[in-house]
C-alpha positions as CSV (number, residue, x, y, z in Angstrom):
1,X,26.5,-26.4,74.2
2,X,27.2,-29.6,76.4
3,X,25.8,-33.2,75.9
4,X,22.9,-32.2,78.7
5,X,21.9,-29.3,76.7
6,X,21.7,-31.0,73.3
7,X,19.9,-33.9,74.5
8,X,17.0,-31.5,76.2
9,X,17.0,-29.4,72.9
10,X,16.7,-32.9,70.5
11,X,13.5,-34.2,73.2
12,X,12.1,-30.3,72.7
13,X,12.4,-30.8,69.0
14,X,11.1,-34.0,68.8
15,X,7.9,-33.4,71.2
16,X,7.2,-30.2,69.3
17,X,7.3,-32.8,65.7
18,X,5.3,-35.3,67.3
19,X,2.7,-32.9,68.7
20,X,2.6,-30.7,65.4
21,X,1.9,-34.6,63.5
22,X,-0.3,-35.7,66.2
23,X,-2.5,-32.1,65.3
24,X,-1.6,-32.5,61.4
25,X,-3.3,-35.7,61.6
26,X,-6.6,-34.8,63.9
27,X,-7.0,-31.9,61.2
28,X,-6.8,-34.1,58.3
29,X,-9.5,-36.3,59.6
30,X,-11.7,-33.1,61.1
31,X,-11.2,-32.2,57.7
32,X,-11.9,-35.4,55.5
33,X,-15.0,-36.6,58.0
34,X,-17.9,-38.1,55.7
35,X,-20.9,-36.4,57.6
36,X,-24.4,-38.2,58.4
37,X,-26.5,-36.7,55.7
38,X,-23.4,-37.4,53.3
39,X,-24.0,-41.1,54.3
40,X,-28.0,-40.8,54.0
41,X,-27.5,-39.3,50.6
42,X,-25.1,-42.4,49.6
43,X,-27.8,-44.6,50.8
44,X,-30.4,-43.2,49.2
45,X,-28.4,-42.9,46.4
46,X,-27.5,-46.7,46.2
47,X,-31.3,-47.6,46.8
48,X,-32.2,-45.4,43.9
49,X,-29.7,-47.4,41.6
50,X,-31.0,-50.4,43.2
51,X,-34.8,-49.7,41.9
52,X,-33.4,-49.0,38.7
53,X,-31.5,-51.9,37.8
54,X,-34.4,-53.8,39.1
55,X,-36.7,-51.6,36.6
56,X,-34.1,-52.0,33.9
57,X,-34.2,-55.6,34.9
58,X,-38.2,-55.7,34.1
59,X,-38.4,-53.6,31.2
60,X,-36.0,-56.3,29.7
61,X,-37.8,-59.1,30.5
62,X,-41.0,-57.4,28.6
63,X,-39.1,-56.3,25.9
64,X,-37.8,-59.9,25.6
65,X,-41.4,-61.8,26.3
66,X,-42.7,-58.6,23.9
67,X,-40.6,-59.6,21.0
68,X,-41.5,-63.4,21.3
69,X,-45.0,-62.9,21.3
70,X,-44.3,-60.5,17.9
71,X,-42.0,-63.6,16.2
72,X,-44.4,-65.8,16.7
73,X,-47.1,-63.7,15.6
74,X,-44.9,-63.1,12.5
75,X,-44.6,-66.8,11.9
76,X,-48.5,-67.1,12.0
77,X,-49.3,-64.4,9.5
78,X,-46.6,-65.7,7.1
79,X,-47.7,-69.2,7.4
80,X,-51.2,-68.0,6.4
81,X,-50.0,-65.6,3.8
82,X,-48.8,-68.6,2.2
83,X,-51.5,-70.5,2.4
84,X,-53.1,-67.5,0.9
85,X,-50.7,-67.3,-2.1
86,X,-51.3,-70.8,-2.5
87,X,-55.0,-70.6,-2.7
88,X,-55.1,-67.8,-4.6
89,X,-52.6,-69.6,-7.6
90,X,-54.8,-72.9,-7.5
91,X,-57.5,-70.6,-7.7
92,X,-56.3,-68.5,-10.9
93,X,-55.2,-71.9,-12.2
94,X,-58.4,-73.5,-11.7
95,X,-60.3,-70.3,-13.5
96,X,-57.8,-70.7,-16.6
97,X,-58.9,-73.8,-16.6
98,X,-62.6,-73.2,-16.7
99,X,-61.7,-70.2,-19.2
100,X,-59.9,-72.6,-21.3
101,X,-62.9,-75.2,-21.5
102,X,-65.1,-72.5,-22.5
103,X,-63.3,-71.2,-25.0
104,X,-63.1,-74.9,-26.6
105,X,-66.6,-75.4,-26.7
């Protein structure tokens, strides 16, 4: 084999390489292409998450407004609960008293 017929067998070689890449690589991406009803189902996908997180979003403000409303409702009923236990012992105390009178007399 002379120098003319190793150079013309390397640039066989290295066309046949280049075109069996150049094919590897168009069948990878024929292979690997996202289709357009892939896409569509991502995007609907992402606008469903979307309207969640905003509904999660509401539900938490509620919950949060909810339990306000429910503390300070709490607060109320205690206050007057006390004020309930505190009539009620002025009350008994006042009838001991009147009991106590009337027992004296």
């Amino acid at each position: 084999m002379n120098r003319t017929e190793f150079i013309i067998a390397i640039t066989i070689i290295l066309i046949l390489a280049f075109a069996m890449g150049w094919f590897a690589n168009w069948l990878v991406h024929r292979m690997t292409r996202v289709s357009d009803s892939d896409v569509n189902e991502l995007e609907r996908l992402a606008s469903d998450l979307h309207d969640a997180e905003e509904l999660r979003d509401q539900a938490i403000t509620y919950i949060e407004q909810r339990e306000s409303e429910l503390t300070a409702q709490l607060a109320q009923v205690e206050a007057e609960l006390r004020a309930t236990m505190d009539g009620l012992r002025d009350a008994r105390r006042e009838n001991d008293d009147l009991r106590n009178r009337l027992e004296k007399s």
